[in-house]
C-alpha positions in Angstrom: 0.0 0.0 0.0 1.4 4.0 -0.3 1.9 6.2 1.9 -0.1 9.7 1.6 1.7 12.3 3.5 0.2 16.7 3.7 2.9 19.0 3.9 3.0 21.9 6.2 0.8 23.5 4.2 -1.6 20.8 4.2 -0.3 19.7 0.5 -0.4 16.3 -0.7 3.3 14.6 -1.0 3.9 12.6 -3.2 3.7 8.6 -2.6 7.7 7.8 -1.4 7.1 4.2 -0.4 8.9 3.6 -3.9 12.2 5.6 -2.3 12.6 3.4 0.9 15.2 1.3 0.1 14.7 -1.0 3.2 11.6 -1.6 5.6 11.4 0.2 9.2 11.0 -3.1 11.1 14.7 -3.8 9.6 15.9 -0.8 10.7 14.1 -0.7 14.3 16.2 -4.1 14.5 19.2 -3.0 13.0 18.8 0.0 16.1 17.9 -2.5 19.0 21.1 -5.0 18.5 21.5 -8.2 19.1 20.6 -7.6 22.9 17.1 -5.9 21.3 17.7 -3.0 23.8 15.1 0.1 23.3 15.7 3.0 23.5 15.4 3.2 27.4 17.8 0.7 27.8 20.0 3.5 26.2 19.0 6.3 28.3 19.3 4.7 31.4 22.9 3.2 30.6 24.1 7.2 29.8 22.2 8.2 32.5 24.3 6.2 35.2 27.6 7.4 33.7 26.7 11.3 33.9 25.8 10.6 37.8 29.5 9.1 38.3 31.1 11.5 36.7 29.2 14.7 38.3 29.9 13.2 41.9 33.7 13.6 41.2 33.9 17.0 39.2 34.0 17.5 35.5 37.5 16.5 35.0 37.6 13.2 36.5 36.3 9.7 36.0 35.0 7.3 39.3 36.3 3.8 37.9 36.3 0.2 39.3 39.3 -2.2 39.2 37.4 -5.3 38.2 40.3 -7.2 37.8 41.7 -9.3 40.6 45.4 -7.7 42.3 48.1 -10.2 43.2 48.2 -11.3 46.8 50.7 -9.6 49.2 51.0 -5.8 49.8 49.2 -4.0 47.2 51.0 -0.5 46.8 47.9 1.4 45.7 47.8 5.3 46.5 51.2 5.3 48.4 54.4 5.8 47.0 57.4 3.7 47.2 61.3 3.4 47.3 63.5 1.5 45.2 63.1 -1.4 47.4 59.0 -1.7 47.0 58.9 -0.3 50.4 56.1 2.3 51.2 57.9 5.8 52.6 56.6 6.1 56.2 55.4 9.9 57.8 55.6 10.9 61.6 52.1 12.1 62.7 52.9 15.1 62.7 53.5 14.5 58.6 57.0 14.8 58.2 59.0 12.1 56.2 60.9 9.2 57.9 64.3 9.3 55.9 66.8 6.9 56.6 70.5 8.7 55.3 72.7 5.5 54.3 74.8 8.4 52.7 75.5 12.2 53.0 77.0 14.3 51.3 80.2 15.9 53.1 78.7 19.7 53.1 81.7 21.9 51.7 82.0 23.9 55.3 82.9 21.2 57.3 86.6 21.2 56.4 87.4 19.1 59.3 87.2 16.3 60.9 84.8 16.3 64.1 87.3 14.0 66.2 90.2 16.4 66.1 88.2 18.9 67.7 87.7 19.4 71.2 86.3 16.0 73.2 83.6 16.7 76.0 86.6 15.5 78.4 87.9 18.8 77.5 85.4 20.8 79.1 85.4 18.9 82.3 87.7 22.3 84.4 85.6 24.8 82.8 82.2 23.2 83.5 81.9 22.5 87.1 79.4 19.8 87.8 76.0 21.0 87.9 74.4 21.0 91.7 70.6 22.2 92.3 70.1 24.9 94.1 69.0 26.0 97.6 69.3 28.0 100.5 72.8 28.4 102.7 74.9 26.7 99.4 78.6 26.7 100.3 81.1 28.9 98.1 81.2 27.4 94.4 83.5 27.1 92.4 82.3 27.9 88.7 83.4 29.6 85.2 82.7 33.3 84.4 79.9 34.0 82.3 77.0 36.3 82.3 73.9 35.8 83.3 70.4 36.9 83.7 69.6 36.9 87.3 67.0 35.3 88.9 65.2 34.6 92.2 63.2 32.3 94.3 60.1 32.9 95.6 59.8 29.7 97.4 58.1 28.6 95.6 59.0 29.7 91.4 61.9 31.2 89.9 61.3 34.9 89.0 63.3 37.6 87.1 65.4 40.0 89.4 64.2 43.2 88.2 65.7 47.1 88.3 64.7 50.3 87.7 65.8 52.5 84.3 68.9 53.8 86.2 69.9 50.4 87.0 69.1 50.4 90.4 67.9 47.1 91.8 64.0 47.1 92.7 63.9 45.8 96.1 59.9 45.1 97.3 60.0 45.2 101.8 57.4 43.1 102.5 58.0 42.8 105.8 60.7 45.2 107.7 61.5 44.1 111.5 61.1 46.5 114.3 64.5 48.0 115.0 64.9 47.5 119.0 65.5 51.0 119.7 62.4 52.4 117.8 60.5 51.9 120.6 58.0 55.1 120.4 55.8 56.5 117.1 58.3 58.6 114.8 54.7 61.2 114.7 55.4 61.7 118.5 58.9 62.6 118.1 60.1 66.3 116.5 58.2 67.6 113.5 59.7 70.2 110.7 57.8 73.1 112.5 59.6 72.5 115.6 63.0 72.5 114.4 63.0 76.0 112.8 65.6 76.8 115.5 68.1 75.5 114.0 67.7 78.0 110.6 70.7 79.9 112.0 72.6 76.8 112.3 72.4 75.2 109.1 72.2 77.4 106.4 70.9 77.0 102.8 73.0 74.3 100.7 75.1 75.5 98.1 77.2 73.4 95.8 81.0 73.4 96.3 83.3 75.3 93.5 86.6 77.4 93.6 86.8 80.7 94.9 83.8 80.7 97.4 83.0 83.7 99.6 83.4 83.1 103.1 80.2 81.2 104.3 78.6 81.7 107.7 78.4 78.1 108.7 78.4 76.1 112.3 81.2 74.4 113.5 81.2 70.7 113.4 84.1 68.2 112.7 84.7 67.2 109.4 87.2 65.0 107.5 88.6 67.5 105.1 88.4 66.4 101.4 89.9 68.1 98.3 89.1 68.4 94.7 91.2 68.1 92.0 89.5 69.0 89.1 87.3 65.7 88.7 87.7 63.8 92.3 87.1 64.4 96.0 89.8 63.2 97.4 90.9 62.7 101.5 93.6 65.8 102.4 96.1 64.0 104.4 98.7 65.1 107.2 101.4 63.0 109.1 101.5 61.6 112.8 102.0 65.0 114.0 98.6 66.5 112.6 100.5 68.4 109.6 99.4 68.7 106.3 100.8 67.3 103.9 101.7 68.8 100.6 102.9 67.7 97.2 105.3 70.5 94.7 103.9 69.1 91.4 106.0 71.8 89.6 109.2 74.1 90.5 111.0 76.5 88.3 114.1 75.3 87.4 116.5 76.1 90.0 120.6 76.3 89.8 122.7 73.6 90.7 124.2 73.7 94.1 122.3 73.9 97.7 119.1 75.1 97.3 116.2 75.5 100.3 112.7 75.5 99.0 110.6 76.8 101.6 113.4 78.4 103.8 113.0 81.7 105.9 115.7 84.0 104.8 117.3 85.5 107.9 118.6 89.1 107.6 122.3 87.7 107.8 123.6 85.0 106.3 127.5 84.4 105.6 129.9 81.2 103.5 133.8 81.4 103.4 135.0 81.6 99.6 138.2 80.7 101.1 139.5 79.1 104.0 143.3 77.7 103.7 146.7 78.1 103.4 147.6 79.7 99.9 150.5 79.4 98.2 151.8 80.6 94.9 149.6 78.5 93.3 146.6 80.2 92.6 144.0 79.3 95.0 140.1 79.4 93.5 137.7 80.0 95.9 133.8 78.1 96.1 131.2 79.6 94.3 128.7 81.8 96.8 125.2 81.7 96.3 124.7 85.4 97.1 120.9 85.9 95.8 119.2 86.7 99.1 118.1 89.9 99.5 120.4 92.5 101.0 123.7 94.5 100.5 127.0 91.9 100.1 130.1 92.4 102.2 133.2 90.7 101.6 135.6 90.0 104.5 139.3 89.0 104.2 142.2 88.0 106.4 145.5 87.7 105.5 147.2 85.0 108.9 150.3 83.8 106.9 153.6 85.4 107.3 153.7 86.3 103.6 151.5 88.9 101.1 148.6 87.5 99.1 146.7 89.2 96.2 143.1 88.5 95.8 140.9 89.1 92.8 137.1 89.1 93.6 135.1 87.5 90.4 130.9 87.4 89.9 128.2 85.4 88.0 125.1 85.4 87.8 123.7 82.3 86.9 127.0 79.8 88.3 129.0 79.3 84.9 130.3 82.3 83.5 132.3 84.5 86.0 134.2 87.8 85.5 136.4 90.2 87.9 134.7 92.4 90.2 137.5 93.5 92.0 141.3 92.8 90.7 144.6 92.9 92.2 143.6 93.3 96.0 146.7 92.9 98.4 146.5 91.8 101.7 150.1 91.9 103.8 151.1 89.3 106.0 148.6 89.5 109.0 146.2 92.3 107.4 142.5 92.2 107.4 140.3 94.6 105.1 136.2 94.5 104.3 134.6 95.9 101.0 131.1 96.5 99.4 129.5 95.1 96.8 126.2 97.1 95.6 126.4 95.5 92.7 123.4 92.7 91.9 125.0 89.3 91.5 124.0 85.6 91.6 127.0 84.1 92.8 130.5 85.6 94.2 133.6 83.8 94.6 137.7 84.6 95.6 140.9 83.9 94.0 143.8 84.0 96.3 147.8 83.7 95.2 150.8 84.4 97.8 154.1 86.1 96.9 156.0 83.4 98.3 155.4 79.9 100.2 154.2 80.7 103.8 155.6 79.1 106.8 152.7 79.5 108.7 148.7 81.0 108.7 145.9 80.8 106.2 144.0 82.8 104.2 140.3 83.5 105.5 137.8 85.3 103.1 134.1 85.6 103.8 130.7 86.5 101.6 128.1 88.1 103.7 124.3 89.1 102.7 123.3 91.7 105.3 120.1 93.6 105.5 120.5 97.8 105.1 
């Protein structure tokens, strides 16, 4: 029979049962398989695979291992070493590594048994002891350390103040024995306001002070020196004691540092028997104050010239006086006004003497 088929339209088509080139039963077969699934069977099969795959994400694929796995330890989702072996993690997660082999790292340069042994340490490193009250002295090394304290009970840190100053907390403070009435009962500010004339205002030490108007009161005397207060001493005798840091430089000879001049003062130049030989007199020191008389006295049995020479610093002398004669047994004095440092004699006889000497004196006098 044909087939009559309307259009869209509602226009006849033609009669195509001629164009079929093979019957819809066949092909319905053809479609179903062997298995003659329908179209059900289809959906349902492709519906079960979309489920799978949207329960693990888009990208990956829930499958089944149908196949049977070989007895023994199955390796599946760990990873293993060389040896089959699972790796092995701590529960904290960190990696148990077995080193059969390292590396020698390029810093250690030596090797670790010629350095020092812990024998070594043994007189620096006392033996440790605990701690408690009443320890004996120890004996221990050097090194610094944060200090702490015990409570009794803890250890807590020993603290101090921004100046260094260690914070001290009195709990408890005994009774002193002798505090044996109220401070509040004893004298307030107000009632000592007698002793304003006493004590007067503090004022901080420096050179050249006025005079102050102070009360007496013993005191160990102290002295400044330009950074230090230092203790002013004195010997057994109660005397102070002073140190010269510096002196002018001074001539050779006797000096006296710190001598009272007396008005008169006198040194022989000369005292011996002169021949004729020259005779040169000691040098004077003839810078005290006052005029400068010379005194001579001729004992021996024979004349004697006498030349009277000056300096003024000990080296370089010239004549004062020249060609001064003194006969046998003769005395004579001069004056000197001149200002000199040092004065000495020169003495020479006409002929040997037999007996006497030759006596010549320098003498500072006041006038």
């Amino acid at each position: 029979m044909g087939i009559i088929a309307l259009d869209y339209y509602g226009q006849l088509l033609e009669n195509i049962s001629n164009r079929l080139d093979i019957s819809l039963s066949t092909l319905r077969n053809d479609i179903r398989g062997s298995g003659n699934r329908t179209l059900t069977d289809l959906f349902n099969k492709l519906d079960t695979l979309d489920n799978a795959l949207a329960s693990v994400g888009t990208d990956k694929l829930r499958v089944t291992i149908a196949d049977s796995l070989p007895s023994g330890s199955n390796l599946i989702g760990k990873v293993a070493g060389d040896q089959g072996v699972a790796l092995k993690q701590q529960s904290d997660g960190r990696l148990d590594v077995y080193c059969s082999f390292v590396a020698n790292p390029p810093n250690l340069d030596a090797k670790l048994s010629t350095r020092l042994s812990e024998s070594a340490f043994t007189s620096r490193f006392p033996a440790g002891a605990s701690l408690g009250d009443s320890m004996s002295n120890p004996t221990t090394t050097l090194i610094g350390a944060c200090l702490m304290g015990f409570d009794g009970s803890n250890w807590e840190r020993i603290k101090t103040d921004g100046s260094n100053r260690l914070l001290i907390n009195a709990a408890v403070v005994a009774n002193p024995s002798r505090l044996d009435v109220s401070l509040s009962t004893r004298a307030s500010e107000s009632t000592l306001s007698a002793f304003s004339g006493k004590f007067p205002s503090a004022a901080s030490l420096s050179d050249s002070m006025g005079n102050p108007s102070t009360t007496r009161i013993g005191s160990c005397l102290m002295g400044f020196d330009g950074s230090y207060w230092r203790r002013i001493r004195v010997d057994s005798s109660g005397r102070l004691r002073a140190a010269v840091e510096t002196l002018p430089s001074l001539p050779s000879g006797s000096n006296i540092i710190g001598g009272v001049f007396a008005d008169y003062s006198f040194a022989h130049t000369i005292n011996e028997t002169v021949g004729t030989s020259e005779v040169t007199g000691t040098a004077i020191d003839v810078r005290r104050r006052g005029g400068k008389l010379i005194y001579m006295h001729n004992s021996q049995d024979v004349d004697v010239t006498v030349t009277i020479e000056g300096s003024y610093d000990g080296s370089e002398w010239f004549p004062i006086r020249s060609n001064i004669t003194l006969a046998a047994g003769e005395k004579k004095v001069g004056i000197l006004t001149d200002r000199f440092g040092y004065i000495r004699a020169k003495a020479k006889a006409s002929s040997s003497p037999s007996s006497g000497r030759v006596v010549i004196t320098v003498s500072s006098m006041s006038w």
